[in-house]
N, C-alpha and C positions, 0 to 999 in steps of 0.2 A: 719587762717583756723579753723574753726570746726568740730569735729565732732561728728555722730550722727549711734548708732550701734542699729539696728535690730535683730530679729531672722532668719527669712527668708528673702534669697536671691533676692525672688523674689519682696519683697516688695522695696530692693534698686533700683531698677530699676525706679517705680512710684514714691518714695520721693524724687528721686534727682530733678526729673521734674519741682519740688515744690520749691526747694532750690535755687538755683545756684551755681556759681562757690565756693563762700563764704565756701560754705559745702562738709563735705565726706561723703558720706552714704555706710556704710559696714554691712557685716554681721556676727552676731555667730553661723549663721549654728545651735539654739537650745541652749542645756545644754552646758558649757564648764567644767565643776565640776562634782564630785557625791564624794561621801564616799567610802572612801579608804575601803580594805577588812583587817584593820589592829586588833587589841583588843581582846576582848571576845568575841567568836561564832564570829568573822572576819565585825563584825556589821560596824564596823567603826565609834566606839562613846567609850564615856569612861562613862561605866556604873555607875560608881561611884565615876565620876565628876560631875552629870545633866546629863547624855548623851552628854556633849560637841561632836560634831562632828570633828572627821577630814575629809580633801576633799582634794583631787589629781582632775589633771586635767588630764580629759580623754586624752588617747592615740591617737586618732584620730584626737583632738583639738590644741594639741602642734603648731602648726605651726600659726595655725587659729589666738591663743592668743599671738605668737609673734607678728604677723602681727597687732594684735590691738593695741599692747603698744605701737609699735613704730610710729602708726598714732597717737594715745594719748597723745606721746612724745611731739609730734610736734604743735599738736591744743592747741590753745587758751581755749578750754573748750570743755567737753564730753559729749554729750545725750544721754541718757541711753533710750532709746525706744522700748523695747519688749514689748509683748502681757498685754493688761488692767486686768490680773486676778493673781491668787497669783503665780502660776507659770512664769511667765512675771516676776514679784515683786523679785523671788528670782534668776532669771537668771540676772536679771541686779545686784544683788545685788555681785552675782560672780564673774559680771565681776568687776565690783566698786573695789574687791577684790585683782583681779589678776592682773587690770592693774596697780595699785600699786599709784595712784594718787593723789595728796592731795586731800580729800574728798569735799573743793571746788571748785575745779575743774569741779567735777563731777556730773550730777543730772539728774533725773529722771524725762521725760514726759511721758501721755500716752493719748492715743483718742482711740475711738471707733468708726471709720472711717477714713480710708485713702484718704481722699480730702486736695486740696491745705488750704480750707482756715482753716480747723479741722487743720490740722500741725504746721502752724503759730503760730494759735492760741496757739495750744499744749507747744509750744515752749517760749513762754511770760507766761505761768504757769506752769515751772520747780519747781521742790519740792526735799524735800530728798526721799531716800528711803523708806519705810513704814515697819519696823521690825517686825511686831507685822504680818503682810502677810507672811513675812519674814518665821518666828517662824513656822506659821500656816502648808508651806509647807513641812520646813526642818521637822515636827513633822510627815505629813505624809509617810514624806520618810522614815525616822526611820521607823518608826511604819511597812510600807513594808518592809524595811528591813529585819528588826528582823523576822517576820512571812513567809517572804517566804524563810531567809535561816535555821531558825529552820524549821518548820514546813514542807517547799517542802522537805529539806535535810530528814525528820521522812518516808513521806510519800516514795519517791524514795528509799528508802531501805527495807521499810517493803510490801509497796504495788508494786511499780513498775509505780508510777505514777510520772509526770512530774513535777507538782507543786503544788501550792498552796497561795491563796491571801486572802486579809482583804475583798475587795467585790467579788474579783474571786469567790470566794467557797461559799457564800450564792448566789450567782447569779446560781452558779449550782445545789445546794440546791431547791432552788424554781423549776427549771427544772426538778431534780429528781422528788420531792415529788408532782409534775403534773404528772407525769408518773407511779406514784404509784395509783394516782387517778383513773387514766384512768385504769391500769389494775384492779384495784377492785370496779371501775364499775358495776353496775348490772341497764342493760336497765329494765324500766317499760312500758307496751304497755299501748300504749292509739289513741283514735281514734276519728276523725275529720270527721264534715260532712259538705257540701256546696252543695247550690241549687244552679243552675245558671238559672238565671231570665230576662225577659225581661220585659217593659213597652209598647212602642211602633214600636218598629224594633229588628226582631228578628238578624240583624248585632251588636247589641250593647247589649252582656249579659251582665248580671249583676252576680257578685258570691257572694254571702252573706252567712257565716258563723254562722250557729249552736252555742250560747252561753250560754242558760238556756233556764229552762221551769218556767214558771207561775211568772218569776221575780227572781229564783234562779238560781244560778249559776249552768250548766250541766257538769260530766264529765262523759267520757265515757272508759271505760277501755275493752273492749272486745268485739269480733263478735258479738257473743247474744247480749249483751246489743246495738250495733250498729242495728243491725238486729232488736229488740224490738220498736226503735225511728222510727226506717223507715216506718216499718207497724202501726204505729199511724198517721204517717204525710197522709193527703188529697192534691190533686193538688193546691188547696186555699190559697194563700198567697196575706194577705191584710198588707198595711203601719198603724202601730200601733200610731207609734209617729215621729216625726222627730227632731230634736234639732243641732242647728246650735250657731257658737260662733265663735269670730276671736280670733286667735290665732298668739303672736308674735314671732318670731325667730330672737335670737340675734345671731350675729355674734362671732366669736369666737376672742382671744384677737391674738396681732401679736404672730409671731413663738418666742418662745426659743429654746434652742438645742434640748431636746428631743421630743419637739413636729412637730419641724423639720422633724427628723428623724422617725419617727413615719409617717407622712403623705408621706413624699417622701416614704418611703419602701412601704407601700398602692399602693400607688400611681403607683408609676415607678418599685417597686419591686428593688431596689434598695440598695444596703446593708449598713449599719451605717458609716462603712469606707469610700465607696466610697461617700456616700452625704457628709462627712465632707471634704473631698478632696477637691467635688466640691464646695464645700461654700467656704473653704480657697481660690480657686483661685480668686473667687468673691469678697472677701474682700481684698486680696492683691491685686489686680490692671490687669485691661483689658484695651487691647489698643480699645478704642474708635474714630478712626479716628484721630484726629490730639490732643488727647490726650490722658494722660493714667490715669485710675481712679479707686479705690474700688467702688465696684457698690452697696458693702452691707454693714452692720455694722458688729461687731465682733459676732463670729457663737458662742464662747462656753460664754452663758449667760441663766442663770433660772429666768430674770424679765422680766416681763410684761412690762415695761415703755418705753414710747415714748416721743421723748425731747418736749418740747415745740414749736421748731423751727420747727421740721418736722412737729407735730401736726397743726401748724400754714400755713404750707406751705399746706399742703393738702386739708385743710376747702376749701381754694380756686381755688386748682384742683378739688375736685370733686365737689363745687357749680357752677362753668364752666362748667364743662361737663356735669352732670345728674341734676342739681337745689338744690335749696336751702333747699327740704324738705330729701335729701340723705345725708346729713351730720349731724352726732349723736353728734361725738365729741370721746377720749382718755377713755378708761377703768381706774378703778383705779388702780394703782401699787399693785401686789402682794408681799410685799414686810412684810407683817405681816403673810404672809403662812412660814409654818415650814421651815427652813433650803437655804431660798433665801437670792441670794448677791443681792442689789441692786446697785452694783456700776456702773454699765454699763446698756444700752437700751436693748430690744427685739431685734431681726434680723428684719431688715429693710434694702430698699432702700436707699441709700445715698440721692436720692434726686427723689423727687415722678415724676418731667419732665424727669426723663428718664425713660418711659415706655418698656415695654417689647420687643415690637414690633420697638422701635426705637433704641433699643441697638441687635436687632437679628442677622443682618448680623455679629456682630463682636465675637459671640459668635460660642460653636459648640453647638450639640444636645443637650448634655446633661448640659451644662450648663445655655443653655435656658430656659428650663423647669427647672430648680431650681432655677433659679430667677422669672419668673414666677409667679411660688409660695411662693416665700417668697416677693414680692412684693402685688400680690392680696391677701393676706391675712394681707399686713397691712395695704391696703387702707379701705379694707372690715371691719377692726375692728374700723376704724374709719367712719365706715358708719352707716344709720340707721338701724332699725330691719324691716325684712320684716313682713309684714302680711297675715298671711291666713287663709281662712274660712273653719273651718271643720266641715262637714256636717256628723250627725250618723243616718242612717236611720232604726229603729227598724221592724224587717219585722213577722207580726206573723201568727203560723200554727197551729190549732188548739193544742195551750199554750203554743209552742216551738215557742221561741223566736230565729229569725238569723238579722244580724250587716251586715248592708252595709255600709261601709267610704268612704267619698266623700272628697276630701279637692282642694279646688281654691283659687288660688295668688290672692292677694287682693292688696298689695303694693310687688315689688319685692326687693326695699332696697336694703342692702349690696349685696344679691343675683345676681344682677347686672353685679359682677366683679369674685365673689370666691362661689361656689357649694360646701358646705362643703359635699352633701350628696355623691360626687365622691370621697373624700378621709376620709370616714368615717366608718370602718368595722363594728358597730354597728345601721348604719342608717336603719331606719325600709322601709320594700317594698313599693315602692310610693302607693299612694293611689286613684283610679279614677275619674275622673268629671262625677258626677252622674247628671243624666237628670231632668227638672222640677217636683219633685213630692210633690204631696199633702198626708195628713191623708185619711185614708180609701181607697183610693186607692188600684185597685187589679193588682199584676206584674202576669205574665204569666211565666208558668212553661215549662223548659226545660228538666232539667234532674236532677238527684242527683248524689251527687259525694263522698262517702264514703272514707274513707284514714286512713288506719291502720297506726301509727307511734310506735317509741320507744326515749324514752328519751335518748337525748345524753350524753358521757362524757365531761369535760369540755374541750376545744381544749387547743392543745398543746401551748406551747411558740413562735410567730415568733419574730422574732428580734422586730417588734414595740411592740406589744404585754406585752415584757420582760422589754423593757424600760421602758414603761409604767406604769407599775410594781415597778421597782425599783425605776422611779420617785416619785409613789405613798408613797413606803414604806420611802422613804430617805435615798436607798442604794447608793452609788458614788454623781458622781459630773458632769458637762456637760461634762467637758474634757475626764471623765472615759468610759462613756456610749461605744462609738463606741469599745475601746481597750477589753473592758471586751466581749463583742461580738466575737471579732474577737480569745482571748485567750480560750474562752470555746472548738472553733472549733482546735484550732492548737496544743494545749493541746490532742484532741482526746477524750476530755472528752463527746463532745458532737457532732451531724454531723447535716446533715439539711437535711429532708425530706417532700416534698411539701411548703417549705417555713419556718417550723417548728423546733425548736430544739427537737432532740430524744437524751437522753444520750445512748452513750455505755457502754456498760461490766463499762469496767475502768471506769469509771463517775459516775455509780451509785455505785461501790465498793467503791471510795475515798469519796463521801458524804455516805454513812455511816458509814466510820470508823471515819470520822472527827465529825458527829452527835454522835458516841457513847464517843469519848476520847475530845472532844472541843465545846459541843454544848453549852456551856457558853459563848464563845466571837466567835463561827462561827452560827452566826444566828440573824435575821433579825435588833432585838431589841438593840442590842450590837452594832451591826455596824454601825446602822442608831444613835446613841446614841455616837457612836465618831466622825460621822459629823456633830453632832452641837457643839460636844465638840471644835472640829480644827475649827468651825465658832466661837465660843467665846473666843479663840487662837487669832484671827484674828482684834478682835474687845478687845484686852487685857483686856480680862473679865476674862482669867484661865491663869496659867502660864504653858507654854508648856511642861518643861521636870520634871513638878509633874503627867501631864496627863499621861505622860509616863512610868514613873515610877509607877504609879495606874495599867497600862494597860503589864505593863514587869511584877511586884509581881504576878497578876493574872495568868500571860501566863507561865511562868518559870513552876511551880508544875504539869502543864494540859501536856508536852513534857515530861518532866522527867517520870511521870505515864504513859504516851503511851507508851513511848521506853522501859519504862518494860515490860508493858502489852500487847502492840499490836502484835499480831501474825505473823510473818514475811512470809508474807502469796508466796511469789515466792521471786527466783527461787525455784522449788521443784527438786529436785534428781530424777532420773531415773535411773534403773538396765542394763541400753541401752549407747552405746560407740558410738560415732561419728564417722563413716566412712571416714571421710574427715582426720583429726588428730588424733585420738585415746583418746581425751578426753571426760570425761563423759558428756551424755545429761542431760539436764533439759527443765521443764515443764515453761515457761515464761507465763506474760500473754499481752497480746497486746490491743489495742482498741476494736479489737470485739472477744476477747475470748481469751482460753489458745494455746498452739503453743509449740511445741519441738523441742531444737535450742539447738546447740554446747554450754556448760560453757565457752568453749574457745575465745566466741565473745570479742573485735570484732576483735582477731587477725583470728578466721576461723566462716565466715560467715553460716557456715550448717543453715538449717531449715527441721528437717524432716515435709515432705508431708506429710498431713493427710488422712486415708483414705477414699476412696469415699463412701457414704453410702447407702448401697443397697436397692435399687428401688422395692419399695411393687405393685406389679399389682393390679389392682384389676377387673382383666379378661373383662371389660367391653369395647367393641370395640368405638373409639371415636365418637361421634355422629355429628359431624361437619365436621372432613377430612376423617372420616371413615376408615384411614390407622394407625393409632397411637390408643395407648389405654391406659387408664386413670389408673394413677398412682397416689399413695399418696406424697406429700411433705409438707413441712416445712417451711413456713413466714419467712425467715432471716431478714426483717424489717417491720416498720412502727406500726400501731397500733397492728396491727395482729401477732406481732412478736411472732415466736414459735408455732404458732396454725398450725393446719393439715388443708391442703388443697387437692383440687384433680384438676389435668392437664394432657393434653397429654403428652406422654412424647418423641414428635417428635417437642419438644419445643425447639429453637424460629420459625421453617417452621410454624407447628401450635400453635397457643398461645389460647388455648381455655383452661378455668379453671371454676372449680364449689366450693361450697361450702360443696356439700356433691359429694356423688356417681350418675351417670346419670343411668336413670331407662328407661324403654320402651316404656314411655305414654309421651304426651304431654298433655301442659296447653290447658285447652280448651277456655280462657278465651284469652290468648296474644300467646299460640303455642309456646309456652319457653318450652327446654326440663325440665321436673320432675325430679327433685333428692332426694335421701333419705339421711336425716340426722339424726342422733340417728333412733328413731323410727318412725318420721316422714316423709310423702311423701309432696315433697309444690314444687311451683314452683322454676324455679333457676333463673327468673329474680327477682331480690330487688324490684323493683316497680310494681310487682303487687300485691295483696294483696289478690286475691280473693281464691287461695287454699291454702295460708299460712298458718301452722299451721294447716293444717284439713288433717285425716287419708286417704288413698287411697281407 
């Protein structure tokens, strides 16, 4: 008997399929180890040995790891088979540890696809362990270690916060200091103008856009000046120029993890956790009818590359189905971009015949749609580029120049199979199929369309957005991305609004007290600077516990001077006694703000109620239910947080709310009631534009 030990349980189920009786396939259920909380600061290393680690086995594993030595006892030989990355590398390497086995015995395979014939194969190229992976992780874990029991231990005492990590905390960094952008924001107006124009059918306008006058670039910042362009334009609008060119679109390369996740949250709205969920069930194995198979390859990978075999296999799927001019061929491997493993594929199909549509019925909803797309977007990368013609049509008015765009598929290529423009939040508004037109040519005038705007702030973080981000910068790793998401919210550091991360109170308190007492190793450069460090750990180009030891001399002096310095800013004392116990109150601070709660927590639960804050009339009878009347309040979220509003206050029966105070006149323009704001009377719908900003 052999056997052969996994991580997940669910993948014994698929590999035995594979094996037969010959073989046991079990599971470790994950990590069976971690570092004991023994030493200095409970790290579970000996600072001044190298950081030697010590490791106990988790509590919860004891049974798990009897269970395996004595299948290990009894087999002819062990396959050490967890995940292809370095976390996979040191979990087998645990177990190598604990089952206690002559190290021939024991040896290490790994694929990147759960198929019969990838496991066989897996299996005829057994190897040792790889230490130097080894190194790379146990370094990471240290390195978490040390930081979140100093560091969350500094914060939880002085501020009242929950934790603290190596990317947790620049990851909420970045979220902060978006939020700090956004409220020191100052909109600048500026204003847009579009004719809409006709040729020959007054059913098919045309909108063409105001861009200069005489060849110069036009901007317009103001009514006047809006008002100024107007009264120069005549109804005469002739075709100046026209200028046409094809244009190619390449397909974008297959999924890695974060781009994954990134497109599914677009997409499906989706959360980081829940698409990694659903990929794991993908690649550990779906029953397909009378068998059971990984339908995907392994989900946490940053390469681009596509084996030769699949690359090969697909030439002649998509020259069968769409012809021989739709096949482009393999992107080149990113594998010289900053901070990429190449040891493993892009996310792919196991195998390009099982089409979406023909693995449906075995799937549920949401699983569909996530192979789906990670399917058409590997075929698509292997497709050609589409082509289109974009047509600029220059339209002039006596010197003011307006942009008509036209654009038509010329070849649709990759397009085919994958619309990047449906999961793309930066794709620009399609553009129209403009009708036959020549030079000199005169279009026919409808109307003008003036559009007062204000420049926005930059939008907030949503989870793809953030990823993207820290993909960008080189903050974490595939495996981190979703965890660090999901820590920001559970933390309380941060909550989600329209999709968005907003920090609270506590979230933006603990990034600046960590920016004033740690902005030396809690920020972008530092962090991203020790994962390429633990990448050249990996690749035994640095020895691991000098990194650490570089990275402890640094951090050691940055706690010691906080725990002097930083203000221990709650619990604060109160002159106020608990009614409940008779112990003193204090001022706590919680995720959206301060709170007065028993000292005595958490043997006596009190919280005193805060109280309600009195309701400013502002004597104006409501103008919509005409029984409620408009009061002032207070934004408790979103962008607006904190700023004065005005509402009924027969609110939620009526939910009518203005920006200013409602006045007695109507817009004469949309019949939106008038409100005043500061000194000014404008309309109180946002889209109109036409008394904005003008006195009464």
């Amino acid at each position: 008997m052999k056997l052969l030990i996994v991580e997940s349980p669910a993948k014994c189920k698929t590999i035995s399929n594979y094996l037969g009786e010959d073989y046991v396939v079990e599971s470790s259920i994950g990590h069976v180890r971690d570092l004991s909380i023994k030493g200095k600061g409970g790290f579970g290393v000996d600072i001044n040995n190298n950081f030697a680690p010590e490791y106990v086995i988790l509590k919860d594993k004891v049974e798990v790891v009897n269970k395996l030595k004595k299948l290990a006892k009894k087999a002819e030989h062990v396959y050490l088979a967890t995940d292809p990355d370095r976390e996979g590398e040191a979990i087998s390497w645990h177990l190598q540890q604990v089952l206690e086995e002559n190290e021939s015995k024991v040896s290490r395979i790994v694929f990147n696809e759960i198929t019969k014939t990838t496991i066989l194969k897996a299996i005829t190229q057994d190897r040792d362990i790889d230490m130097n992976l080894v190194h790379s992780q146990e370094s990471r874990r240290i390195l978490d270690r040390i930081i979140g029991f100093r560091l969350s231990s500094l914060l939880q005492q002085k501020l009242g916060s929950k934790s603290a990590g190596r990317v947790q905390s620049v990851a909420l960094k970045l979220v902060c200091d978006r939020e700090k952008e956004i409220k020191d924001f100052n909109p600048v107006e500026y204003w847009e103008l579009f004719a809409s124009l006709y040729y020959d059918n007054q059913d098919n306008i045309l909108k063409a856009k105001l861009t200069s006058y005489k060849g110069e670039k036009l901007s317009i910042s103001s009514k006047e000046e809006m008002d100024k362009v107007i009264s120069s334009l005549t109804n005469s609008y002739t075709i100046k120029d026209i200028v046409q060119k094809n244009r190619s679109k390449q397909s974008k390369p297959p999924f890695i993890t974060s781009t994954l996740q990134q497109d599914a949250s677009i997409k499906f709205n989706y959360p980081a956790k829940r698409i990694m969920g659903i990929a794991q069930r993908l690649y550990e194995g779906i029953d397909i009818g009378s068998e059971r198979v990984g339908l995907i390859t392994y989900m946490r990978t940053d390469s681009i590359r596509l084996s030769d075999e699949f690359v090969n296999s697909s030439k002649n799927f998509i020259i069968d189905k769409y012809g021989n001019n739709y096949f482009k061929g393999a992107k080149t491997s990113n594998i010289n971009k900053l901070n990429v493993q190449d040891a493993h594929e892009a996310i792919r199909p196991t195998s390009i015949n099982r089409t979406p549509e023909s693995v449906k019925k075995y799937l549920n909803l949401e699983e569909f749609k996530i192979y789906s797309l990670i399917y058409n977007r590997a075929i698509a990368s292997l497709m050609s580029d589409a082509v289109v013609k974009d047509t600029k049509v220059i339209v002039d008015n006596n010197g003011y120049e307006f942009i008509l765009n036209g654009e038509e598929n010329v070849f649709d290529g990759y397009l085919r199979v994958y619309d990047e423009a449906k999961v793309d939040e930066t794709e620009d508004e399609n553009t129209s199929l403009l009708p036959s037109l020549k030079v000199k040519d005169t279009l026919c005038f409808k109307e003008l369309s003036p559009e007062q705007k204000f420049t926005q702030p930059p939008f907030r973080y949503s989870e793809a957005r953030l990823i993207k981000k820290m993909e960008e910068l080189g903050i974490g790793r595939p495996s981190t991305y979703a965890l660090t998401m999901e820590t920001l919210r559970a933390r309380a550091y941060a909550t989600m609004e329209k999709k968005a991360f907003v920090p609270t109170d506590q979230g933006m308190l603990t990034s600046e007290q960590l920016d004033i007492y740690f902005s030396s190793i809690i920020n972008v450069q530092y962090t991203a600077l020790m994962e390429e460090k633990l990448d050249l750990i990996a690749l035994d180009k640095l020895v691991w516990y000098e990194e650490i030891r570089k990275f402890y001399d640094d951090f050691v002096p940055l706690i010691e001077y906080a725990r002097d310095n930083m203000v221990k800013i709650y619990p604060k004392m109160t002159d106020e006694i608990c009614p409940e116990c008779g112990s003193p109150l204090v001022i706590r601070r919680g995720p959206f703000g301060e709170f007065t709660a028993c000292s005595n927590y958490p043997k006596c639960k009190y919280i005193k109620k805060a109280p309600k804050k009195e309701v400013v009339s502002t004597g104006v009878i409501c103008p919509v239910c005409k029984q409620g009347e408009i009061v002032e309040r207070t934004s408790t979220h979103g962008r607006s947080k904190g700023q004065l509003f005005y509402a009924c206050n027969l609110y939620p029966k009526c939910k009518t709310t203005y920006s200013g105070i409602p006045q007695d006149t109507v817009c004469e323009v949309c019949g939106k009631v008038m409100i005043k704001v500061g000194d000014i009377i404008r309309c109180s719908n946002e889209k109109c534009t036409t008394n904005k900003k003008q006195d009464k």
